[in-house]
C-alpha positions in Angstrom: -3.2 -9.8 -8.5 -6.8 -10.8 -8.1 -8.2 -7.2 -7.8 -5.9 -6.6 -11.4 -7.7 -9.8 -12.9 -10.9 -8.3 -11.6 -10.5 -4.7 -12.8 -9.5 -6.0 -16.2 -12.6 -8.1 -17.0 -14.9 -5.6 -15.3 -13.4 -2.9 -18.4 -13.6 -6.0 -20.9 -16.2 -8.0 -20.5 -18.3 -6.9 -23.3 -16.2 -8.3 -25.8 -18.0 -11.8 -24.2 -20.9 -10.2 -25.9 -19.5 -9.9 -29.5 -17.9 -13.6 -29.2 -21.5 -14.5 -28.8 -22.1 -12.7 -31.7 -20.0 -14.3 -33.4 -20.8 -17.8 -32.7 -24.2 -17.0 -33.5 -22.9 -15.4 -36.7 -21.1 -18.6 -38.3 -23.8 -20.8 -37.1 -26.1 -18.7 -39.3 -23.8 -18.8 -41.8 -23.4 -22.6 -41.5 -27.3 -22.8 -42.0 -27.3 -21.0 -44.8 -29.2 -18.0 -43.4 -29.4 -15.2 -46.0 -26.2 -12.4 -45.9 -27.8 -9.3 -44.1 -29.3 -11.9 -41.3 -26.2 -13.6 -40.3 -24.9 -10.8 -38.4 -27.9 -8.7 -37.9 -30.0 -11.9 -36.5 -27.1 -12.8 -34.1 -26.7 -9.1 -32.4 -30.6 -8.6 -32.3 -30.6 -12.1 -30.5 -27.8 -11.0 -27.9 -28.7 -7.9 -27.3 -32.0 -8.7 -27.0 -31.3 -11.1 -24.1 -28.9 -9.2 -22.5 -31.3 -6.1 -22.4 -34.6 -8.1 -21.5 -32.6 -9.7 -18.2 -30.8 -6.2 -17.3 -33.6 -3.9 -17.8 -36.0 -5.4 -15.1 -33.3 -5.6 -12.0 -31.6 -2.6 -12.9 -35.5 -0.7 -12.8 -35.9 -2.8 -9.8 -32.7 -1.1 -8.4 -33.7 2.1 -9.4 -37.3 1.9 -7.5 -35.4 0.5 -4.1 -33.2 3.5 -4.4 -36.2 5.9 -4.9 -37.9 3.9 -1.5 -34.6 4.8 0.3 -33.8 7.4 3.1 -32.3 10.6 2.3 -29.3 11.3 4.3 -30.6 13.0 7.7 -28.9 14.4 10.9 -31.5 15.0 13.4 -28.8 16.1 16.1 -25.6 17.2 16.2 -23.1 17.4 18.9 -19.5 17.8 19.5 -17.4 15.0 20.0 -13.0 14.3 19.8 -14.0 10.5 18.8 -16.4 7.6 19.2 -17.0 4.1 19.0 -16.7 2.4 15.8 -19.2 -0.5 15.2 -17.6 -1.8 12.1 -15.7 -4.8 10.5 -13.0 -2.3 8.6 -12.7 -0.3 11.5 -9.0 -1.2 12.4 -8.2 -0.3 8.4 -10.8 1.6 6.0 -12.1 2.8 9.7 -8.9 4.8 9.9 -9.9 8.1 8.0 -11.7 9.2 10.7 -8.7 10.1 12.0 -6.6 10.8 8.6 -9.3 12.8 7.4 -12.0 13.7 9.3 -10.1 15.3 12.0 -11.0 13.3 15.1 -8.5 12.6 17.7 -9.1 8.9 18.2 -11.9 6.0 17.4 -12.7 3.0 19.6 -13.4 -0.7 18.2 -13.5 -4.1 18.8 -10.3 -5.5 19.5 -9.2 -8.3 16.3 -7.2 -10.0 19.2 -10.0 -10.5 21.6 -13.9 -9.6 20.8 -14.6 -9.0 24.1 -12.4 -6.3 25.2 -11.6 -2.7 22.7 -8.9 -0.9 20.9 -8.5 2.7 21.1 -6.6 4.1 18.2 -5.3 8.0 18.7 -3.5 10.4 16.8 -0.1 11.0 18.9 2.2 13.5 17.6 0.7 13.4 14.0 1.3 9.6 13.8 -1.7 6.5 14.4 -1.2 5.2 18.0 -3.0 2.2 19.2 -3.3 0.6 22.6 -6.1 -2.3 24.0 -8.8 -1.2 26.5 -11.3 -3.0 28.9 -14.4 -1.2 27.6 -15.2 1.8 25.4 -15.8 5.5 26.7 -17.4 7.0 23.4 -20.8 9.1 24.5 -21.7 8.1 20.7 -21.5 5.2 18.3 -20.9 5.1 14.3 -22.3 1.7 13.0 -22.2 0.5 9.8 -24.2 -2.6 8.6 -23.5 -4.2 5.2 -27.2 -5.9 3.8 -26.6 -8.3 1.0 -29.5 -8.6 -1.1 -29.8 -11.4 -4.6 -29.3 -8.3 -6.9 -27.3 -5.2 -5.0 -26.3 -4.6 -1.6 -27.0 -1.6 1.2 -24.2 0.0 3.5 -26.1 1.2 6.1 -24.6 4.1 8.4 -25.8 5.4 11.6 -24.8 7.5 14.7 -26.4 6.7 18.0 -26.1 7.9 21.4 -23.9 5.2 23.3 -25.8 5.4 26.6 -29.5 6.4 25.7 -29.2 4.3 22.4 -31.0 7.4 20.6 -30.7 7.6 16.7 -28.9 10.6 16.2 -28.0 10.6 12.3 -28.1 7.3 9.3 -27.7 7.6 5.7 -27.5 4.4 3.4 -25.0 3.8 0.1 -26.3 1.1 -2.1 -24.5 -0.7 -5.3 -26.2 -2.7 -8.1 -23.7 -5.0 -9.6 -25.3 -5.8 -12.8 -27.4 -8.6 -11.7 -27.9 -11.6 -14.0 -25.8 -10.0 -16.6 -22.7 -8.7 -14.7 -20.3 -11.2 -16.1 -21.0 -10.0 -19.9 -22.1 -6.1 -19.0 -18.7 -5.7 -16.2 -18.5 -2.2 -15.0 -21.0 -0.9 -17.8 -24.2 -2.6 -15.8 -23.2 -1.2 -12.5 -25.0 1.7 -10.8 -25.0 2.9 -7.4 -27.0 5.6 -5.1 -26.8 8.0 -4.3 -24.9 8.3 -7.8 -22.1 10.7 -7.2 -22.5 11.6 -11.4 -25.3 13.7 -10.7 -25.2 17.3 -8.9 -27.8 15.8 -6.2 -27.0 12.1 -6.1 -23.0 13.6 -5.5 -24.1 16.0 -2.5 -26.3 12.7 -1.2 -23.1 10.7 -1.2 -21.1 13.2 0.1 -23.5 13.2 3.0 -22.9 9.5 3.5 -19.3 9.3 3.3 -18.6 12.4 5.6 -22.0 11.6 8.2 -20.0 11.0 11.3 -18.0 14.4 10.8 -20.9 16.3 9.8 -22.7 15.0 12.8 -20.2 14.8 15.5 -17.7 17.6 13.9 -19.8 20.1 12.4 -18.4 23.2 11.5 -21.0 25.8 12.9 -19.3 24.2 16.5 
């Protein structure tokens, strides 16, 4: 229900914009402001505001996204599954094995934090079963940085034993900063931005790092 409330002011929440308009409007009216300035003085006003507090973060998003790493595999290997170093491993985690065509992934067990749980594809169906420690020879990590005005998903692929840094790429989202709850979805932006032919090939690269690195299809 929450996520339908959310969606729906995210699409709406412009129109918070033109009731600020509005009230500006009757004030202005109320003060006797001459006709063409009632309404004209009123949107200048709020969209002035709105644009002079968006303008700077979303720039400043823009130049942290320029600052970021590219997607880069330094090493690939082949590999039937790995260790998953990730809070949604047990759930969003499981399209490594839906999609990306590994056999199983390892993670930290919800039950105990101390010991593992290997999940495996068994006869086309998700098995699961609780282990004493992992066996992956590699290890997918994902970090989640919240910073005041976006936050970074940060992905890498390391070599469990040596520790060696085999492949990262990073996925970051602006949520509209000071102005989100008037601008909703329209303030967003993210990087790489799958809406443009390079930004879509970066993300691509992101969301598909472990397969490309671990599954690739020259092996």
């Amino acid at each position: 229900m929450w996520m339908i409330i959310g969606m729906i002011w995210a699409t709406f929440a412009p129109l918070l914009l033109v009731i600020g308009v509005w009230v500006l409007a009757l004030a202005a009216k109320q003060a006797s402001v001459p006709k063409p300035w009632r309404f004209w003085g009123p949107v200048i006003v709020v969209a002035g505001l709105t644009l002079a507090l968006w303008v700077p973060e979303r720039l400043a998003f823009k130049n942290h996204c320029d600052t970021s790493s590219k997607p880069t595999i330094l090493k690939t290997a082949v590999a039937e599954g790995f260790f998953l170093d990730d809070q949604t491993a047990n759930s969003f985690g499981m399209r490594y094995l839906q999609e990306e065509g590994f056999s199983w992934v390892e993670a930290r067990s919800i039950y105990d934090r101390s010991k593992f749980t290997r999940y495996e594809i068994v006869d086309g169906k998700i098995e699961q079963r609780e282990i004493e420690q992992t066996s992956a020879e590699y290890t997918v990590r994902s970090n989640l940085e919240m910073e005041r005005l976006w936050n970074t998903t940060e992905t890498e692929i390391v070599n469990t034993k040596t520790g060696e840094k085999v492949a990262w790429a990073n996925d970051s989202h602006f949520g509209g900063g000071t102005t989100k709850w008037v601008l909703g979805v329209y303030g967003t932006a993210t990087c790489p931005d799958p809406r443009s032919t390079e930004g879509s090939e970066d993300f691509l690269a992101f969301y598909h790092l472990a397969k490309n690195t671990l599954r690739p299809k020259s092996n």
